[in-house]
N, CA, C and O atoms as a DFTB+ gen file, in Angstrom:
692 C
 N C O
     1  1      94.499      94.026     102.344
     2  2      94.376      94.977     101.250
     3  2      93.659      94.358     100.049
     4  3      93.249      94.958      99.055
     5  1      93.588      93.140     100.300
     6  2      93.160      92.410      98.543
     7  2      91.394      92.388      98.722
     8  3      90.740      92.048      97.736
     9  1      90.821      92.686      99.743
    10  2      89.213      93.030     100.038
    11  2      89.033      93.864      98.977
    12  3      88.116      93.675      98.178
    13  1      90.234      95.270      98.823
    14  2      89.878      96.362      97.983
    15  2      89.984      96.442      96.845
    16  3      89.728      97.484      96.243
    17  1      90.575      94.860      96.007
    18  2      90.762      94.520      94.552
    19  2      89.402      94.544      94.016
    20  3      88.400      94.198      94.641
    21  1      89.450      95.134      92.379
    22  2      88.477      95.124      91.740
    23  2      89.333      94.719      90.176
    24  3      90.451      94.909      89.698
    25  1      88.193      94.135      89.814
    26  2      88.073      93.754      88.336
    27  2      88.422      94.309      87.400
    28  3      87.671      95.217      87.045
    29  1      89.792      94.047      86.477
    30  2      90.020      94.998      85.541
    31  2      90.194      93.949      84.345
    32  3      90.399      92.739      84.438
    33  1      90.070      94.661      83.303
    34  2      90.400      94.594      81.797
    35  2      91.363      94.493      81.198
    36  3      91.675      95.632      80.849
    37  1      92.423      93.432      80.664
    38  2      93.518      94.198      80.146
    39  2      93.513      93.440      78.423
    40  3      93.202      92.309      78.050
    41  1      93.868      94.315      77.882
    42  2      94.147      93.925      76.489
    43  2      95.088      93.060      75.856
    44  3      96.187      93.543      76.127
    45  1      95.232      92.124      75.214
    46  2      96.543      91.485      74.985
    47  2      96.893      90.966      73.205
    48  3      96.493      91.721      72.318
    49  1      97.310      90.240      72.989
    50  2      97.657      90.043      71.413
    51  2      96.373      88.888      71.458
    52  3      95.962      88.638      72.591
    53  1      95.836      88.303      70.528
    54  2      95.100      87.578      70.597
    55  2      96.171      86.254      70.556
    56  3      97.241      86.291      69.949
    57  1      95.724      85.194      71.242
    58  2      96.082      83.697      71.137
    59  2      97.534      83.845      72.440
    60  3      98.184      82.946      72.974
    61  1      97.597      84.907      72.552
    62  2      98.819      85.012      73.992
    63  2      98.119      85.090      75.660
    64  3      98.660      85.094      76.766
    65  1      96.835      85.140      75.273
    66  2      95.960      85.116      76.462
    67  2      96.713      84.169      77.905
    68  3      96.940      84.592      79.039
    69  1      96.925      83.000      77.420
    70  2      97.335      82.253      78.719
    71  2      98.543      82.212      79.316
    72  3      98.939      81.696      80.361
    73  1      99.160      82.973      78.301
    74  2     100.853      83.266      78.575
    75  2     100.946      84.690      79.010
    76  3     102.008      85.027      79.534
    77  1      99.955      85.621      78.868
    78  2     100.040      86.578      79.348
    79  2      99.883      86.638      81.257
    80  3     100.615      87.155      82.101
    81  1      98.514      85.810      81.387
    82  2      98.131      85.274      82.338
    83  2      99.255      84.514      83.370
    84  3      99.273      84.797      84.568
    85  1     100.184      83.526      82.781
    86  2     100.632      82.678      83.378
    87  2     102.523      84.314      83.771
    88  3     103.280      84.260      84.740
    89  1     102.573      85.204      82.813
    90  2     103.396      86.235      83.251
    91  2     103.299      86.997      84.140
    92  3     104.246      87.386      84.823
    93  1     101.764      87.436      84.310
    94  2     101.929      87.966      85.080
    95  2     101.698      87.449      86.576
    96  3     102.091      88.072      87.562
    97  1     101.153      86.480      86.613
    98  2     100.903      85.588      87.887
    99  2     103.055      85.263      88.103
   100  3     103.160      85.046      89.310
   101  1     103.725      85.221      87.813
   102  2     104.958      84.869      87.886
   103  2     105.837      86.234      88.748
   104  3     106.507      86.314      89.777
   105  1     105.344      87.287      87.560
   106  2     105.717      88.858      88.194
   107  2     105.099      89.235      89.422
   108  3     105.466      90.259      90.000
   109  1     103.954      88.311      89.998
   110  2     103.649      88.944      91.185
   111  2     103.870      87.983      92.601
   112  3     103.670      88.315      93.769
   113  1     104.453      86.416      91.950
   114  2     104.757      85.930      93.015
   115  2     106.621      86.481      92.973
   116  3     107.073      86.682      94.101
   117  1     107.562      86.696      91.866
   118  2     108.896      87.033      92.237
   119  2     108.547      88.439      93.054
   120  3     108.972      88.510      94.208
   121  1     107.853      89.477      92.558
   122  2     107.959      90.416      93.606
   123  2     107.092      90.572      94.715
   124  3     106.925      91.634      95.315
   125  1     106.310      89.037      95.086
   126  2     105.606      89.216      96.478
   127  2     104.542      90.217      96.616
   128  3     104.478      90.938      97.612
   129  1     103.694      90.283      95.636
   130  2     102.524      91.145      95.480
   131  2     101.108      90.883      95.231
   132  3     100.264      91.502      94.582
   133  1     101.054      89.452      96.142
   134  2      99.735      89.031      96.124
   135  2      98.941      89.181      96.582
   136  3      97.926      88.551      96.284
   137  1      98.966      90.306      97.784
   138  2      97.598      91.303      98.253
   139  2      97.468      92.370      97.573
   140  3      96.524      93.151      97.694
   141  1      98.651      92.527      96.597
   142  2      97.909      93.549      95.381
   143  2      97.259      93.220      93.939
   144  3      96.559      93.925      93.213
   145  1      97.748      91.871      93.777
   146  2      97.212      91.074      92.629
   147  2      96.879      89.674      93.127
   148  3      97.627      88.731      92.870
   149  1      95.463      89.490      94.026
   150  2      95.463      88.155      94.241
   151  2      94.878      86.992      93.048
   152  3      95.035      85.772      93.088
   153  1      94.258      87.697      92.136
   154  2      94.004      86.752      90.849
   155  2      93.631      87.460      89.534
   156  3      93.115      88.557      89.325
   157  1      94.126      86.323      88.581
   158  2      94.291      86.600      86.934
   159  2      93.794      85.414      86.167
   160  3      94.189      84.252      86.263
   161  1      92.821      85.923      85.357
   162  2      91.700      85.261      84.800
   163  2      91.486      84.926      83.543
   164  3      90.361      85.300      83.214
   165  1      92.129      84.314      82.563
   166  2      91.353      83.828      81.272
   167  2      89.346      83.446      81.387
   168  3      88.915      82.625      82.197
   169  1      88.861      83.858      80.879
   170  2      87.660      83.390      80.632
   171  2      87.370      82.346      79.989
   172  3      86.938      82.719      78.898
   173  1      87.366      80.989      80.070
   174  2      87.003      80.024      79.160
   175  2      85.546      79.460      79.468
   176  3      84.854      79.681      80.461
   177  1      85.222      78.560      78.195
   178  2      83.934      77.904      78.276
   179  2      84.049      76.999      77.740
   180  3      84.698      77.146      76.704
   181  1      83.604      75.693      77.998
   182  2      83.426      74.675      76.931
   183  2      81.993      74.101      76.319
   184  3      80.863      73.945      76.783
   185  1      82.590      73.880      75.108
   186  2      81.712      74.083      74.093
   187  2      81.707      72.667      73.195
   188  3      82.887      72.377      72.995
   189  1      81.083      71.973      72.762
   190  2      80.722      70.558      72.155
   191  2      80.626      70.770      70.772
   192  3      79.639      71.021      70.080
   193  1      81.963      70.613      70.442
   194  2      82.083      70.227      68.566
   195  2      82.230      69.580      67.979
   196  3      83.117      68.747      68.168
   197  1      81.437      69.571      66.898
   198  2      81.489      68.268      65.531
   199  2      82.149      68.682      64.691
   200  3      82.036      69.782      64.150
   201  1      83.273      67.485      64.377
   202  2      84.384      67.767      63.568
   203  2      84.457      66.610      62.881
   204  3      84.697      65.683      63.654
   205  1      84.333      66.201      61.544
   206  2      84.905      64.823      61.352
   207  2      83.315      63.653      61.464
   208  3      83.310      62.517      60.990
   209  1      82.416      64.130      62.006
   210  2      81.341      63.158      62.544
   211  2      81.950      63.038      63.814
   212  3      82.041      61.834      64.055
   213  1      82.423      63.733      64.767
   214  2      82.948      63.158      65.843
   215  2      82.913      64.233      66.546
   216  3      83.473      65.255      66.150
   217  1      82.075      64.158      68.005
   218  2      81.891      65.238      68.798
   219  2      83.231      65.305      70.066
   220  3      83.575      64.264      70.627
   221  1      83.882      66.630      70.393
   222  2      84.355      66.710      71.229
   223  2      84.626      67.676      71.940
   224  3      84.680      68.796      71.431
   225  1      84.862      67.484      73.280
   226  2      84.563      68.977      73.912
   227  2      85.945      69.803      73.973
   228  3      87.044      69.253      74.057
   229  1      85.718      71.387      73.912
   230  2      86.928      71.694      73.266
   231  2      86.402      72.994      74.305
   232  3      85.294      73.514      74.430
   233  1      87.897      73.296      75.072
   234  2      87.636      74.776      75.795
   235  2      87.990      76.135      74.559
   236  3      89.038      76.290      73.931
   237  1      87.054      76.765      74.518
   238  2      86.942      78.109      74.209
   239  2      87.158      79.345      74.984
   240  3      86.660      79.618      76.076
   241  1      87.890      79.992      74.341
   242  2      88.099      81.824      75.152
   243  2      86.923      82.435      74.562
   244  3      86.402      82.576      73.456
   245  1      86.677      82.821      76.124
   246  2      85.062      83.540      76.409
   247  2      85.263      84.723      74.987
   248  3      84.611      84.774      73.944
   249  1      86.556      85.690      75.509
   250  2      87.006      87.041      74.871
   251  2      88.515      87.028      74.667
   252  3      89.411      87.733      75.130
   253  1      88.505      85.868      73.717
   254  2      89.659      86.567      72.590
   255  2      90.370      87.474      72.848
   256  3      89.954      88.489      72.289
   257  1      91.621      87.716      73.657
   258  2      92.448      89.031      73.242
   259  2      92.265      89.579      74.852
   260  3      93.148      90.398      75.105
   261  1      91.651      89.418      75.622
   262  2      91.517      89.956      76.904
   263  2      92.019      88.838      78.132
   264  3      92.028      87.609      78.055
   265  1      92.414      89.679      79.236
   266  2      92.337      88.820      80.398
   267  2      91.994      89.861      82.052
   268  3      92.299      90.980      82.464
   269  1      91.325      88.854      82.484
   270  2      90.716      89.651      83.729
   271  2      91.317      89.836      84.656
   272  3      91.687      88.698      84.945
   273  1      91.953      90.885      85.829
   274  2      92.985      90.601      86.224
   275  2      92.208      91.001      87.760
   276  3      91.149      91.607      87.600
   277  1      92.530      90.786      88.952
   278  2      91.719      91.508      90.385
   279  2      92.875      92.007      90.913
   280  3      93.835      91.251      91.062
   281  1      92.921      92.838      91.136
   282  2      94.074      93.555      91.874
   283  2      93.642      95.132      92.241
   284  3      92.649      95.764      91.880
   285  1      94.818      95.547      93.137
   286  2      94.448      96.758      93.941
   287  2      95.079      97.641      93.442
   288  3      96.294      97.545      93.618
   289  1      94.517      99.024      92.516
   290  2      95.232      99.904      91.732
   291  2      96.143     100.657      92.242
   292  3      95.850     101.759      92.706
   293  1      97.570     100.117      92.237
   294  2      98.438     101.142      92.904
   295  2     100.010     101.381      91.622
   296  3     100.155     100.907      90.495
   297  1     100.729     102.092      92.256
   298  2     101.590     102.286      90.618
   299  2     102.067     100.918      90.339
   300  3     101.950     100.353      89.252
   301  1     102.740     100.313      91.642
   302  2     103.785      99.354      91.847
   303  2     102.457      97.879      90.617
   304  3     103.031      97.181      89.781
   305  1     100.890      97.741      90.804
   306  2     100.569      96.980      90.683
   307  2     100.242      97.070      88.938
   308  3     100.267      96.131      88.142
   309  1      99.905      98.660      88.637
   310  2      99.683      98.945      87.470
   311  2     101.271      98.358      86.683
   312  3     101.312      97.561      85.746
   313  1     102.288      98.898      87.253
   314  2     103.726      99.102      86.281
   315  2     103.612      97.618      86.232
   316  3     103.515      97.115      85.112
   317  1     103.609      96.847      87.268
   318  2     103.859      94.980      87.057
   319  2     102.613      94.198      85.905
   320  3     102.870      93.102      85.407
   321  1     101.700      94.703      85.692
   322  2     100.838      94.473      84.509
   323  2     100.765      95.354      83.372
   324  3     100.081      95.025      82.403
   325  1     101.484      96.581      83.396
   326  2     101.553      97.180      82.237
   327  2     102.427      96.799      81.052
   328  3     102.225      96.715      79.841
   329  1     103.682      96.561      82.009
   330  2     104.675      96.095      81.601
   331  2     105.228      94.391      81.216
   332  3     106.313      93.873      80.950
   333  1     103.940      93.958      81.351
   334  2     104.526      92.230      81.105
   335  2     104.014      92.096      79.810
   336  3     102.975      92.589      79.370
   337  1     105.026      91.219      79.100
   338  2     105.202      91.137      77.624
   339  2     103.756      91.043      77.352
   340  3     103.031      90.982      78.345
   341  1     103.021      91.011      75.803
   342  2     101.809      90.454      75.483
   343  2     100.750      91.533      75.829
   344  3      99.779      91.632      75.080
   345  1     100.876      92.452      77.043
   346  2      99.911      93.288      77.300
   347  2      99.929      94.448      76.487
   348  3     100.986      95.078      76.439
   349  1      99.073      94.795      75.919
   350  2      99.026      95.904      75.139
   351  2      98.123      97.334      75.801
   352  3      98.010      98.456      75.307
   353  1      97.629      96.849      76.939
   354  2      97.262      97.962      77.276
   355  2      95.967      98.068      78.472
   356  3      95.294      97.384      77.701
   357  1      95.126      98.279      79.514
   358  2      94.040      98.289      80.180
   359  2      92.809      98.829      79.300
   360  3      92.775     100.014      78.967
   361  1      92.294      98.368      79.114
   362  2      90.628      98.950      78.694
   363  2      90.289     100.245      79.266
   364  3      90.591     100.535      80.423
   365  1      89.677     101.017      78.493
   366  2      89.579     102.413      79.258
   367  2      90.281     103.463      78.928
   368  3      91.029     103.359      77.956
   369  1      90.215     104.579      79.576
   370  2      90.737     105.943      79.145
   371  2      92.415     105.746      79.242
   372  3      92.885     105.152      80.213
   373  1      93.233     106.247      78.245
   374  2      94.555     105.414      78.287
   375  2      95.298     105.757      80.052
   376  3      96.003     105.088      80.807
   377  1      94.781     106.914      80.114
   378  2      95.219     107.951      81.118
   379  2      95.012     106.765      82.848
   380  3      95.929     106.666      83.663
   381  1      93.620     106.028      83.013
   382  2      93.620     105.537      84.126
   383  2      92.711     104.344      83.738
   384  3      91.660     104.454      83.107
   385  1      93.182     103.333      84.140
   386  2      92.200     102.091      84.356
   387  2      91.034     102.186      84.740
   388  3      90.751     103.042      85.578
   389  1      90.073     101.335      84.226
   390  2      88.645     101.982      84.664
   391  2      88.074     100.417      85.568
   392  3      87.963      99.481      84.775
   393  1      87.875     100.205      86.402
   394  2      87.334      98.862      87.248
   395  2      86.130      98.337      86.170
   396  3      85.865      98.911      85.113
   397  1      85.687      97.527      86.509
   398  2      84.329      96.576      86.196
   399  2      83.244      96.770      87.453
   400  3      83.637      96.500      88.588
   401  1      82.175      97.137      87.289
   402  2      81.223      97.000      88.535
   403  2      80.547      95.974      88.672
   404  3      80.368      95.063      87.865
   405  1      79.985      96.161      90.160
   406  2      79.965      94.613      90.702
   407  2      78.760      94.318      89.355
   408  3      78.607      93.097      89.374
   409  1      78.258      94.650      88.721
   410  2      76.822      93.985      87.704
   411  2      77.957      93.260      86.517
   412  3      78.039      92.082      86.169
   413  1      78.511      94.081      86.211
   414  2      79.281      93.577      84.818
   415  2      80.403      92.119      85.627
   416  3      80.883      91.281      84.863
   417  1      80.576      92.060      86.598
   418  2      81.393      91.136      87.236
   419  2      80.421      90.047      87.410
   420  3      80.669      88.892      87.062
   421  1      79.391      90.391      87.912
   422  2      78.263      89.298      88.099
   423  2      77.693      88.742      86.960
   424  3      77.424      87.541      86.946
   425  1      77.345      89.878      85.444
   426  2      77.179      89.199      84.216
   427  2      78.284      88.649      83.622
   428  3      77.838      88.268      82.540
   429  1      79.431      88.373      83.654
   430  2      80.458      87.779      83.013
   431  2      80.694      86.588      83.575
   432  3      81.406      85.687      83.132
   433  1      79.857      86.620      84.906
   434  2      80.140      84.924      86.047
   435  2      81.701      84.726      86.329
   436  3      82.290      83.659      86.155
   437  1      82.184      85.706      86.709
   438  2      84.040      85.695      86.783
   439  2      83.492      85.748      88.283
   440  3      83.507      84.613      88.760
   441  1      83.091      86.554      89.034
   442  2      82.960      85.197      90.665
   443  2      81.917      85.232      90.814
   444  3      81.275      86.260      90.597
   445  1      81.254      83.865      91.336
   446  2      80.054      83.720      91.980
   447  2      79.878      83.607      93.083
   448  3      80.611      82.947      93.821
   449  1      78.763      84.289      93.477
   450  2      78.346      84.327      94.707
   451  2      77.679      83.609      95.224
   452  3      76.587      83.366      94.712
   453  1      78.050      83.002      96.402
   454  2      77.722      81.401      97.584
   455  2      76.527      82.205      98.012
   456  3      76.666      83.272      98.611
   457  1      75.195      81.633      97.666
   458  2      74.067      82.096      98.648
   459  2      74.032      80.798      99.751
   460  3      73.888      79.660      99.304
   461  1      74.170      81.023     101.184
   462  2      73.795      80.087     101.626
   463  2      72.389      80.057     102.124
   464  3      71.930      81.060     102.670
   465  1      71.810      79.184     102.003
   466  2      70.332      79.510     102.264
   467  2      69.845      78.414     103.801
   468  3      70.417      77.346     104.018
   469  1      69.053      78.801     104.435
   470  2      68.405      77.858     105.926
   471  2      67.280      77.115     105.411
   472  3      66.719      76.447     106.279
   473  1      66.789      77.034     104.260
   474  2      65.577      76.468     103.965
   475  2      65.886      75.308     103.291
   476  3      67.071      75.144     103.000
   477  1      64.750      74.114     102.847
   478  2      65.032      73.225     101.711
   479  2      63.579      72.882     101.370
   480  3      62.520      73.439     101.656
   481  1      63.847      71.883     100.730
   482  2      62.233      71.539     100.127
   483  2      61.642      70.912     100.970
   484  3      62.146      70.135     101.781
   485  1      60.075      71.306     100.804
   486  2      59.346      70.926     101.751
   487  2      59.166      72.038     102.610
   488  3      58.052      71.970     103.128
   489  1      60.032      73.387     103.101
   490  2      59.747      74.246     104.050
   491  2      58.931      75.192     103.202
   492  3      58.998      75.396     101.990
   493  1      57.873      75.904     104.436
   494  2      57.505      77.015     104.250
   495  2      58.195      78.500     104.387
   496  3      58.586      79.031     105.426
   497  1      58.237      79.030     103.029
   498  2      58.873      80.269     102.984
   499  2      58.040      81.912     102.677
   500  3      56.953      81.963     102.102
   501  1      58.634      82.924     103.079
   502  2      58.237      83.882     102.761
   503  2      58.785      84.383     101.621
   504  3      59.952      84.045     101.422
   505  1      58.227      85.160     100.742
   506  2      58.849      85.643      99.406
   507  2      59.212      87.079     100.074
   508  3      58.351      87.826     100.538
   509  1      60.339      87.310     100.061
   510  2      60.799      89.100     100.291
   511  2      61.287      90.054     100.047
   512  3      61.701      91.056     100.629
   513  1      61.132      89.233      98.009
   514  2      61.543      90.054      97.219
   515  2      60.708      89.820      95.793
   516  3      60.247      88.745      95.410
   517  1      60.616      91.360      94.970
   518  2      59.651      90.796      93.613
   519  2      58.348      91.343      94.066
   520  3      58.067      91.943      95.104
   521  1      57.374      90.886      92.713
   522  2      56.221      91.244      92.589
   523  2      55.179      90.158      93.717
   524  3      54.090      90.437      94.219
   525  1      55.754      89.260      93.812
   526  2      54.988      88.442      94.810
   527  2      55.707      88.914      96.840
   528  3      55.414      88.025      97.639
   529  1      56.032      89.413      97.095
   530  2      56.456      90.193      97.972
   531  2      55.240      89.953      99.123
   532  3      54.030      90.179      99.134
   533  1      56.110      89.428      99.994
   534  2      54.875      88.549     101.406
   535  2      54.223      87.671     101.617
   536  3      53.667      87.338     102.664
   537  1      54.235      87.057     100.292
   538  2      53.286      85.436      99.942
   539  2      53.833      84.456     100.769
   540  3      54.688      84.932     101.515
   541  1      53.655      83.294     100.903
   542  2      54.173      82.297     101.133
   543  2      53.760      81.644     100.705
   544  3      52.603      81.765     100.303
   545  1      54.823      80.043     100.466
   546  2      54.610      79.126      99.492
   547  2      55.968      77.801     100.408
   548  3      56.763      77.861     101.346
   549  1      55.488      76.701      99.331
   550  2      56.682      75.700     100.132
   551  2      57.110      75.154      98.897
   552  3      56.391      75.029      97.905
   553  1      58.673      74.732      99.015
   554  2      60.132      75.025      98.655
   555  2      59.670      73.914      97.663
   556  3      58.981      73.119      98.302
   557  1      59.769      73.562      96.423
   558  2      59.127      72.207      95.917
   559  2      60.394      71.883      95.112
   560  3      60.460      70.851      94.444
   561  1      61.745      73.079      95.202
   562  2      62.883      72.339      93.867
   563  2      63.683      73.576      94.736
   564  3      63.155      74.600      95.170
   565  1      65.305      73.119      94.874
   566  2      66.193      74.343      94.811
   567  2      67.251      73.641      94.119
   568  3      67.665      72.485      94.213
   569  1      67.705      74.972      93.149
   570  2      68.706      74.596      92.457
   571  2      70.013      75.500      92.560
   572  3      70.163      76.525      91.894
   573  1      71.193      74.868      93.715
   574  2      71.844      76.047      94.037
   575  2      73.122      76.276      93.245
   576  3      74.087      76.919      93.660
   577  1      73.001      75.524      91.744
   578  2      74.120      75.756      90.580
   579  2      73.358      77.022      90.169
   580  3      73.947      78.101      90.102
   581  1      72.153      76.906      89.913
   582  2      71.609      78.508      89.195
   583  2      70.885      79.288      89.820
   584  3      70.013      80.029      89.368
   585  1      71.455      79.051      91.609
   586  2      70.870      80.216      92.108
   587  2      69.711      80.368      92.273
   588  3      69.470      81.526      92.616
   589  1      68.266      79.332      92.143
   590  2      67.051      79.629      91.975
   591  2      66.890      78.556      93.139
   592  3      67.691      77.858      93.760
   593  1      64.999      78.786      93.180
   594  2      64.304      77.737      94.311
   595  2      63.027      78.061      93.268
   596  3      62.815      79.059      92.579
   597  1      62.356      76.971      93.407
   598  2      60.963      76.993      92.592
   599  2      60.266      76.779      94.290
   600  3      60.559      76.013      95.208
   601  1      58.974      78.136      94.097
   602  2      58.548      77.902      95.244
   603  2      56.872      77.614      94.922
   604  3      56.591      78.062      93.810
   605  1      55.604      76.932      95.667
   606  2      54.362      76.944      95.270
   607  2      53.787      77.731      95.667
   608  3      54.688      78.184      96.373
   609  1      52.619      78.651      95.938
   610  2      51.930      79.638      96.070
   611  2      51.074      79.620      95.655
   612  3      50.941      79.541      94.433
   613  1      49.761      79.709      96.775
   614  2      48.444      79.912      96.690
   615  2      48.051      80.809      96.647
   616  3      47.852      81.677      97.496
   617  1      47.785      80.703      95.124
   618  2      46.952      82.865      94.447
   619  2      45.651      82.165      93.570
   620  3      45.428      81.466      92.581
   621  1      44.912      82.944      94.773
   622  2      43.249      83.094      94.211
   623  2      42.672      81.496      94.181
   624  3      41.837      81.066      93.386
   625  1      43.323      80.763      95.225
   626  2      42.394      79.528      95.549
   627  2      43.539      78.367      94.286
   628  3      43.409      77.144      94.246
   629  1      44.466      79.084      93.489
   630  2      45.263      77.428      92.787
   631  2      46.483      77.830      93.787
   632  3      46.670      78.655      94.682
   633  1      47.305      76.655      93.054
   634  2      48.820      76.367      93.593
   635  2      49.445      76.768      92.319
   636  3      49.316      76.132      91.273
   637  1      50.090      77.791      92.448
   638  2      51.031      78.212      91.324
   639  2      52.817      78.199      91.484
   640  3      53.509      78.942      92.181
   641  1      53.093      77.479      90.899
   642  2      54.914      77.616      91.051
   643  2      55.379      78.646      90.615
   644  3      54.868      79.145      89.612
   645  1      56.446      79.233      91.228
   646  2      57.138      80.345      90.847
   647  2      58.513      79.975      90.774
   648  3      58.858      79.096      91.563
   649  1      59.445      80.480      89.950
   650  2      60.354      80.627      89.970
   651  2      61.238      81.698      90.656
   652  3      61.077      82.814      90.161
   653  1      62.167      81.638      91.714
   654  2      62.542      82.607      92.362
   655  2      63.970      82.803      92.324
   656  3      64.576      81.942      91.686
   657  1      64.989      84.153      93.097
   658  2      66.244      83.515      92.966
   659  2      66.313      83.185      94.385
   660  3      65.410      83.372      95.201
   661  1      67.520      82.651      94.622
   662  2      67.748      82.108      96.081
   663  2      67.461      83.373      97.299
   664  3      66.816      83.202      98.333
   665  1      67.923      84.268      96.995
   666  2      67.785      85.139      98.060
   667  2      66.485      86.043      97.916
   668  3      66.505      87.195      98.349
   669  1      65.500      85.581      97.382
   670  2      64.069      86.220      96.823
   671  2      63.280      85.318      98.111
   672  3      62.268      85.799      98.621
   673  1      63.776      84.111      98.540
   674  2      62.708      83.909      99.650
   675  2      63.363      83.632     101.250
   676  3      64.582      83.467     101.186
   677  1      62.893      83.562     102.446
   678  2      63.189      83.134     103.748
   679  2      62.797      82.657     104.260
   680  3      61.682      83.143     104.452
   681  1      63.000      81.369     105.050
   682  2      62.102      80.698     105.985
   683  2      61.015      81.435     106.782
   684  3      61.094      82.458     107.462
   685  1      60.039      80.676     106.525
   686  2      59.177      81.374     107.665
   687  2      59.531      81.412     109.176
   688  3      60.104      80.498     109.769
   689  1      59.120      82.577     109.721
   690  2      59.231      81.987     111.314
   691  2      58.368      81.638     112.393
   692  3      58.839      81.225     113.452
């Protein structure tokens, strides 16, 4: 059932974020409801501050006052997050929770997606996606923290690098 979890919003007091988090992860292992809530999300980032003449890295909340929760909208899953202290409420029409779509899930980087790719540098690939669409070029950089491959391509007699994302090219065959 937890395939059918989607991304929700919930509101909370500001600075109770991780205690809200750490409640309701508690409420769903005492009542055994972790194919309806398999994960709950603070957003953090870290960020490099000078304080004092003295730099240090210090985690930051992405969004203040929110926490992301994945679970499968049913009453039993709504009442166990409605109801845990700190929550003030779901984002959205008060009446029904509104999900996150997969774009807003993908711009917030709350999960990333494993491209696995068959190619590496040095291979010849086809481009099979984009404005360069059918070219081929060979693999000269992949970078699979950001999802990209820099590929070369011969347009109009130079070698031009492109920047691509991972799933923008395929081995040739």
């Amino acid at each position: 059932m937890a395939e059918n979890a989607k991304w929700y919003v919930i509101h909370t007091y500001s600075g109770y974020e991780n205690k809200v988090a750490t409640n309701i992860e508690k409420s769903v292992e005492n009542r055994s409801l972790q194919d309806l809530i398999p994960e709950v999300r603070v957003p953090t980032e870290t960020v490099t501050e000078i304080k004092d003449n003295k730099k240090r890295e210090v985690e930051r909340k992405i969004f203040p006052g929110y926490v992301l929760v994945k679970m499968v909208l049913t009453d039993d899953s709504w009442y166990v997050v409605r109801n845990t202290r700190g929550v003030t409420g779901f984002v959205g029409p008060a009446s029904k929770p509104v999900p996150l779509t997969d774009e807003e899930v993908e711009a917030l980087g709350v999960e990333v997606k494993q491209i696995e790719v068959n190619y590496t540098v040095g291979n010849v690939v086809t481009i099979v996606d984009g404005p360069l669409e059918g070219f081929t070029g060979v693999v000269e950089e992949l970078d699979l923290d950001k999802n990209k491959v820099k590929v070369v391509v011969s347009m109009f007699g130079r070698e031009t690098p492109v920047e691509l994302e991972l799933d923008q090219a395929q081995l040739e065959n």
